[in-house]
N, C-alpha and C positions, 0 to 999 in steps of 0.2 A: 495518665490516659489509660481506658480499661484494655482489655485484651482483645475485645471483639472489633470495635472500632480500627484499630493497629492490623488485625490480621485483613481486614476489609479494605484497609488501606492499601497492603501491599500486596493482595489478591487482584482487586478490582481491574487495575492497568493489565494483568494478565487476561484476564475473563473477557475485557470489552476486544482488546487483542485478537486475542483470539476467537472469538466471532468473528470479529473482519475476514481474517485470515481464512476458516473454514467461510465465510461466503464468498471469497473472490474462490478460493482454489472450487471449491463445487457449482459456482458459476462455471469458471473454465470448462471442467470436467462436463458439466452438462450440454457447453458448445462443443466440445471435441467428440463426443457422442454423436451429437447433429449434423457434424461435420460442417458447419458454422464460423469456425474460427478464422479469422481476417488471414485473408491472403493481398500482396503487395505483387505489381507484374517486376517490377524491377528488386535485382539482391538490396541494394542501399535500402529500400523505402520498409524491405521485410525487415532487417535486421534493427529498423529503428523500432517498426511494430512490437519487435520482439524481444526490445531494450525497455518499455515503455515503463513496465511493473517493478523489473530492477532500479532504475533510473529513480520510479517514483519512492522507492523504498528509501533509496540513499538519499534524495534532496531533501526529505521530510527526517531522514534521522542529522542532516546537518542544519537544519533549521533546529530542531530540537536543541539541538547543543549549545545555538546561540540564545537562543529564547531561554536553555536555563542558565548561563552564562549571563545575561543582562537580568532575567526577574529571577529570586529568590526559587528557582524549583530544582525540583530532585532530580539531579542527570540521568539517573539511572528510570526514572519515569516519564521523564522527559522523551530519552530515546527509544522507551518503548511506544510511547503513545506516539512520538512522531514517523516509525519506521510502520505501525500501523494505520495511520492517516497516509502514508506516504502509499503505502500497497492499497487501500481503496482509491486515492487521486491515480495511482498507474494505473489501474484497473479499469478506469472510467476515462482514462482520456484513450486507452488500449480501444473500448470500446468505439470511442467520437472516432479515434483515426484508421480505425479498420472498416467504419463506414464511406469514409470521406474517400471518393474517386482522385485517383492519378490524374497529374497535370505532366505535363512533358512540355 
């Protein structure tokens, strides 16, 4: 296998990463500016708000782990791509559930 191909290979998982990464954090950044960012009336309901993006980090790097664990893939890319799938799914249900009104 040439050189270029190999370096592209174990760049790539970083690169697409890290996009995610710089688009959720400069999304934030751009609601905490606007003063936008989801408020919850009750402590439980903020503290899930504000679990939502960690939460999603770690359920997507343990999906990762089993998905390379059953197919033939690189753990170590595995759990990058799955901890950055995981920060765009937190980020976007962060979104749905900081819209979604209280129910009591």
């Amino acid at each position: 296998m040439g050189i270029v191909p190999e370096i592209v290979r174990i760049l790539l998982p970083m690169i697409i990463v890290g996009g995610i990464a710089v688009f959720v954090v400069f999304r934030m950044k751009h609601k905490y500016k606007k003063g936008t960012l989801g408020k919850k009336k009750s402590k439980g309901a903020q503290n899930l708000l504000d679990s939502l993006i960690p939460f999603g980090m770690m359920i997507g790097s343990a999906v990762a782990v089993l998905l390379s664990i059953i197919f033939s893939l690189s753990l170590l890319t595995s759990i990058v791509f799955g901890a950055g799938l995981g920060l765009l799914f937190g980020y976007f249900a962060y979104e749905i559930y900081s819209k979604k009104a209280e129910s009591y």
